[in-house]
N, C-alpha and C positions, 0 to 999 in steps of 0.2 A: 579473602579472609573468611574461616567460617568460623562462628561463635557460637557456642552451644546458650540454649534458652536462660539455663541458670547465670550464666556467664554476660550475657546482655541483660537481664536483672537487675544484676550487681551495678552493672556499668553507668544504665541507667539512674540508679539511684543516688551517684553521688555526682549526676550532670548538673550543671547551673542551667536552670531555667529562668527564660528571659520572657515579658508578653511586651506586648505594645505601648506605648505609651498613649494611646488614641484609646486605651480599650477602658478610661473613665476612673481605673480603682475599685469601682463598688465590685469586683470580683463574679460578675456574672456575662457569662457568654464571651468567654475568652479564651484564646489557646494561649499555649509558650510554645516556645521553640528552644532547643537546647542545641547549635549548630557545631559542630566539630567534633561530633561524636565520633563515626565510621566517615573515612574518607569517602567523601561522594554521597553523603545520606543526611540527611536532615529530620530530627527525630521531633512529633509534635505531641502536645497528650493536653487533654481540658485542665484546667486550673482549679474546675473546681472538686475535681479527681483526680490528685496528682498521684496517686497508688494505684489509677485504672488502665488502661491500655495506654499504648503508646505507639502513634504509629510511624514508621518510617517511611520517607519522599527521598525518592533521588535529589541531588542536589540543584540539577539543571529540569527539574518538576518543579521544583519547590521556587524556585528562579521565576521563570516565565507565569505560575500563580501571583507571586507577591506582584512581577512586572503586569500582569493583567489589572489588578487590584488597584495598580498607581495614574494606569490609563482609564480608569472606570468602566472597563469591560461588563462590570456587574451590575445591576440596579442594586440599589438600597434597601 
């Protein structure tokens, strides 16, 4: 599927964005996620700029991240 810039814009802007329920409330340092955008793509963008970039993760990236995340792959 190709989609021109103006046209994922658009699309973007009337996505339902979702954030975590872990991420407090108080609105700082948090993503959303808005899934079921483009098949296969998982679109992310900060919360506290929801007019700023927005990036897009394959769907099986964005998978194996959240799965690293739940195995504590990371430190804190």
């Amino acid at each position: 599927m190709r989609v021109s810039g103006v046209d994922l814009f658009r699309e973007l802007a009337v996505l339902i964005w979702r954030k975590s329920s872990y991420s407090g409330g108080d609105g700082r340092e948090c993503i959303e996620v808005a899934p079921g955008f483009l098949p296969g793509t998982v679109p992310v963008r900060d919360s506290k700029d929801p007019h700023g970039p927005t990036l897009l993760f394959p769907s099986a990236a964005w998978g194996s991240f959240i799965a690293a995340i739940r195995s504590g792959d990371f430190p804190e």
